[in-house]
C-alpha positions in Angstrom: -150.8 114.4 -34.6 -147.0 113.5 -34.6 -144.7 115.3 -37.4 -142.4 113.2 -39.1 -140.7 113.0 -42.6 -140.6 110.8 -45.1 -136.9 111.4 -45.3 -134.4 111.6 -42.7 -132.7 114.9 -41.2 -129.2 113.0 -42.6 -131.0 113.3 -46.2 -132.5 116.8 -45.8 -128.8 117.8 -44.9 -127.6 116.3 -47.8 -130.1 118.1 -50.1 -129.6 121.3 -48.7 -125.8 121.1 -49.2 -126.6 120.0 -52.8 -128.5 123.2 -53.6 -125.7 125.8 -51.8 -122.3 124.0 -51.2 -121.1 127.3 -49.3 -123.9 127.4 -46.8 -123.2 127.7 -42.9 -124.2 125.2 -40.5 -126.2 127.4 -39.2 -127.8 128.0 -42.7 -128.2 124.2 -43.0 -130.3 124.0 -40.1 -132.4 126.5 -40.6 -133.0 125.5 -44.0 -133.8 121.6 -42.1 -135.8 123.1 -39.4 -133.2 121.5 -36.8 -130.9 123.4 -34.4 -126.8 124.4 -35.7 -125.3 121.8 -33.1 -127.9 119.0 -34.9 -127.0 119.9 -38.3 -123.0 119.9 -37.5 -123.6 116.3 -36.1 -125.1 115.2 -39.8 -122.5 116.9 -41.3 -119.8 115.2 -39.1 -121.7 111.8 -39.7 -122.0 112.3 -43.6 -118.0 113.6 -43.9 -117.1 110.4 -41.6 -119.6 108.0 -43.7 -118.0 109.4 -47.1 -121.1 110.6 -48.5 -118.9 114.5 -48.0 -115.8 116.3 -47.8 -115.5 119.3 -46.6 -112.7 121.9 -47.8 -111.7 125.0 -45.7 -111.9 128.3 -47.9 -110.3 131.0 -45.1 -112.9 130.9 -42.5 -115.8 129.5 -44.4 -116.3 125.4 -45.7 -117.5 124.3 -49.1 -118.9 120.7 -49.4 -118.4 118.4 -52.3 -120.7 114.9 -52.5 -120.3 112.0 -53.4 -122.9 111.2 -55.9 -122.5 107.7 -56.3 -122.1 106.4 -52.7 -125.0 104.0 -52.3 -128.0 104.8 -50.6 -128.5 102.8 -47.2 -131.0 100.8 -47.8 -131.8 97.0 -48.4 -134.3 97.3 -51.1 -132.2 99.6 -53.1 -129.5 99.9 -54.8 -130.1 103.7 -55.3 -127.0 105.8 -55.5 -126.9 109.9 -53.5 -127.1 111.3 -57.1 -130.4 109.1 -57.5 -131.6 110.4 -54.2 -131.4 114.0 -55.0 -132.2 114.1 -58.3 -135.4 114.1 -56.7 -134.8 117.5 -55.1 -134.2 118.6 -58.7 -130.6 118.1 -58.5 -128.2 118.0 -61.2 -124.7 117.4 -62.1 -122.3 120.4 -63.3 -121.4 119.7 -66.7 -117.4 119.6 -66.9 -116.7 118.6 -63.8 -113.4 117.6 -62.6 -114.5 114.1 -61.2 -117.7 111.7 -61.9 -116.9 110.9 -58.1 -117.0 113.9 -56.1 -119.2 116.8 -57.3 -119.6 120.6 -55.9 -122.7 121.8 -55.5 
C-alpha cells in the first residue's frame, strides 16, 4: 500500500517550526521524514509565500510565523494559527505582534 499524509510536507514544516523555532534544516527534516535539501525548499517556499521570516542569529536562523495568513484552501477560510492549533500549538502570551509570532 502507498504512504501518504493527510497533510502536506509544506504543513508538517510548518508545525515543526512551530514547536522549535531554532531547529536546523536538517532537524526539520528529520523531524518530517524528508531529506535537508527538501525541507530548505519548504522553508524557502513558506518565507517567499509569507507564511515565515526567517532572522539570522550568528550562524544559526530563528523562524517567526505568521499566524493569521490564510490557509490555502477553497472550502476554508482557516487561518496558520487555526491549522496548528491542532498540533497543540499555542500563542506566547505578551508577544510583541498578533501578526508574527516566535515559536
Amino acid at each position: 500500500m502507498r504512504e501518504w499524509s493527510l497533510i502536506t510536507n509544506h504543513g508538517l514544516v510548518l508545525a515543526s517550526i512551530s514547536r522549535n523555532p531554532k531547529k536546523t534544516i536538517r532537524e526539520i527534516g528529520d523531524d518530517v521524514g524528508i531529506t535537508e535539501r527538501t525541507a530548505y525548499g519548504i522553508v524557502v517556499d513558506l518565507e517567499k509565500a509569507g507564511y515565515i521570516k526567517k532572522t539570522k542569529n550568528g550562524t544559526r536562523n530563528t523562524y517567526s510565523i505568521y499566524p493569521h495568513m490564510p490557509v490555502v484552501s477553497r472550502l476554508s477560510d482557516a487561518s496558520v494559527g487555526d491549522l496548528l492549533a491542532l498540533f497543540g500549538w499555542q500563542p506566547r502570551q505578551g508577544a510583541k505582534s498578533q501578526k508574527t509570532q516566535e515559536y
